[in-house]
N, C-alpha and C positions, 0 to 999 in steps of 0.2 A: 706586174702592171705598173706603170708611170703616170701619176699625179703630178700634177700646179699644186705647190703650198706656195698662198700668195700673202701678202704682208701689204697692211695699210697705215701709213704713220700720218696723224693730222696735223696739217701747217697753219695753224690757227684756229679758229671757233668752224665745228660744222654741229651741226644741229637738224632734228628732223622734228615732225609734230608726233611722234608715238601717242603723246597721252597730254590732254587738256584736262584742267581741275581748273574749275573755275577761269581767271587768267593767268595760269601759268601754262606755258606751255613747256612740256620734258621731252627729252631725249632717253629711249632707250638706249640700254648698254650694248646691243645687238643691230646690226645693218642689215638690212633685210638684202636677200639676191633681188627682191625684184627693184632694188636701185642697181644691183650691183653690176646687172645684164647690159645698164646701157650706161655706166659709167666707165663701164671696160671695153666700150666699146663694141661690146656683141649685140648690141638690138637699138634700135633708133627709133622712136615718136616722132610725131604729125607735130612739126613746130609750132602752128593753129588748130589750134583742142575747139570744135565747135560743136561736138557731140556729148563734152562732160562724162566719157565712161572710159573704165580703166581698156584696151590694147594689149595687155600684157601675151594674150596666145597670139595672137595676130604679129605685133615684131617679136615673138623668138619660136615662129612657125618653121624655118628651118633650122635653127642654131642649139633647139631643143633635142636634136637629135645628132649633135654633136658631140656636146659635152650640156654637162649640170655644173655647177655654178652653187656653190652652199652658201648660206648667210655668214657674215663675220663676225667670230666673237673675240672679245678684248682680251687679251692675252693678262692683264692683270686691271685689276679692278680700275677701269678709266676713271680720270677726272675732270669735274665738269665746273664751269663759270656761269654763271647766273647774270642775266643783264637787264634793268630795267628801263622800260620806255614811256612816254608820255608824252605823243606826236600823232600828229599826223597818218594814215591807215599807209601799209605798204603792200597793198593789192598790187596785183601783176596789172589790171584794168579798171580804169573808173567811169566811170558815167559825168560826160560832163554837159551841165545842165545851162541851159538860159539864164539869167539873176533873176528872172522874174518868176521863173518852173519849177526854181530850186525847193525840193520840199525843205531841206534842212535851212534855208535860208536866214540868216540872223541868228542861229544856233554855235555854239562853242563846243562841239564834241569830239574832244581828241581824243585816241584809243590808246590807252594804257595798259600794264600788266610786265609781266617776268617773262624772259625765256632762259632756259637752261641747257644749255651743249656742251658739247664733247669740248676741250680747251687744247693749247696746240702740245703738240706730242704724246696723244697717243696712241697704241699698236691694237689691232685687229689680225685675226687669222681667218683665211677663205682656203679653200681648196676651190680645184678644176679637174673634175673626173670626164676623164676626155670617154669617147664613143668612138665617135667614125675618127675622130682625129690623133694624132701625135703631141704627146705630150709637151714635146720641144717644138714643136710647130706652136701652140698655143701658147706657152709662156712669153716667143717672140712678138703675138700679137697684144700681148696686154699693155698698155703703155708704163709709161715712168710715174706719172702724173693724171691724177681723174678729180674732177669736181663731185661732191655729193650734198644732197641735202635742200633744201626750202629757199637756202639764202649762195648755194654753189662753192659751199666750203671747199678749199682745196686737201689732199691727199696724197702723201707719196706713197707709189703701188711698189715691191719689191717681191720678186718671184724665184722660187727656185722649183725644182725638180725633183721627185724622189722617190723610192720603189715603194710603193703597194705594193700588199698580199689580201690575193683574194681565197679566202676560206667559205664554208658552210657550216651552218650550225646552230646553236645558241649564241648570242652576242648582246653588248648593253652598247645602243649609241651612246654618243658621249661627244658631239658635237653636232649643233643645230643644222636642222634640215627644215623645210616646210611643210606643214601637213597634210598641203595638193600634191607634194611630191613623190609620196610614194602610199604606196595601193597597200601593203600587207599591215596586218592589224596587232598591234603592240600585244606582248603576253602579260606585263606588269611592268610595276617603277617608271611610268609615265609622269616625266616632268613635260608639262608645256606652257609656251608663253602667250598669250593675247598682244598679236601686235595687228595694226595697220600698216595696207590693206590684208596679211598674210599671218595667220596665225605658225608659231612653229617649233618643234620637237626638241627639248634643249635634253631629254634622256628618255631613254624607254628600252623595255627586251624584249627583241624579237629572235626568232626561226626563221632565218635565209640565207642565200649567199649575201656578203658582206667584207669589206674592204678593212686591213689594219695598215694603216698611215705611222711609220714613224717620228716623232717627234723628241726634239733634244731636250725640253725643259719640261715634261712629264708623259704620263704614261700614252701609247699610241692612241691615237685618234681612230675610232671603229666605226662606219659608214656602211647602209644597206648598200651593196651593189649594184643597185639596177633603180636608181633617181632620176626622174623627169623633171623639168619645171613643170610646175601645174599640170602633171602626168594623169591627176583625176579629172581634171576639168576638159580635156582635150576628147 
């Protein structure tokens, strides 16, 4: 079976809100799929959000049954730059009020605090476990180039091709997946991560069929076979 090992290299600061402390806001060391679905171009949002609720089944109601799409994890421990502000709010919309309506009126309060992101160059690894599709069919649609993140970080996408074996058995994942993604229940060595919106599987052992990924710079990447996006929630 033929796999997408795809590669993401950052061209500058991208940054997500994973985890607020007080005012800082951090970036996880992990990219969640559910950006990754629609920065690759497989699933598009409502460019007018007037209802505030996550879409996620709704755009990748048919592409869910194409291929899955797994979270990116950093190929060596990323590095990150920390930037501080002390400005003005950078809402996507603001309310803008009469002089006279204004409740803040004659008030001085600028919004401060750190953010912390990813800094430029560094690598990410995703796979694309195709379904109904061709594995080279799918790498040709991935672009060169995707934006990610709160503030539209850019990213260079680099894709290759390469055989999977699919086995049955005992197996230890050993790269992230999401925990809506798949239905059968860990037997032990459950590591998992708390992220926003999508908690997800950084290791665990299971009994199934199950996918071994080679890879050049350590040991094969081992993947349940049969991954949905949000394959619970559906």
């Amino acid at each position: 079976m033929r796999v997408v090992e795809g590669y993401l290299s950052t061209q500058g600061r991208v940054g997500f809100a994973s985890r607020e402390v007080g005012r800082l806001v951090d970036t996880s060391e992990y990219i969640l799929n559910t950006a990754l679905y629609y920065a690759l171009g497989f699933a598009g949002g409502r460019y007018v959000d007037t209802e505030f609720r996550p879409t996620y089944i709704d755009d990748t109601d048919g592409v869910s049954e194409e291929l899955y799409i797994t979270p990116a994890a950093p190929v060596e421990q990323p590095d990150y730059s920390t930037a501080f502000y002390n400005a003005r709010g950078d809402d996507y919309a603001t309310i803008n009020y009469s002089a006279e309506d204004d409740p803040q009126s004659g008030l001085n309060l600028p919004k401060f605090g750190s953010e912390r992101r990813f800094s430029h160059g560094n690598e990410f690894r995703f796979y694309v476990l195709p379904k109904s599709s061709d594995a080279n069919e799918i790498a040709e649609r991935i672009p060169e180039y995707a934006r990610l993140g709160k503030k539209r970080g850019k990213v260079r996408v680099g894709t290759r091709v390469v055989e999977a074996h699919r086995s049955s058995g005992e197996f230890t994942a050993n790269h992230p997946f999401g925990v809506n993604d798949y239905d059968n229940t860990p037997m032990s060595n459950v590591v998992s991560k708390k992220m926003r919106p999508m908690p997800i599987i950084l290791q665990a052992k299971y009994e199934d069929d199950y996918l071994s990924i080679p890879r050049e710079d350590r040991p094969n990447a081992k993947l349940p076979a049969d991954l949905t996006f949000l394959g619970r929630k559906r």
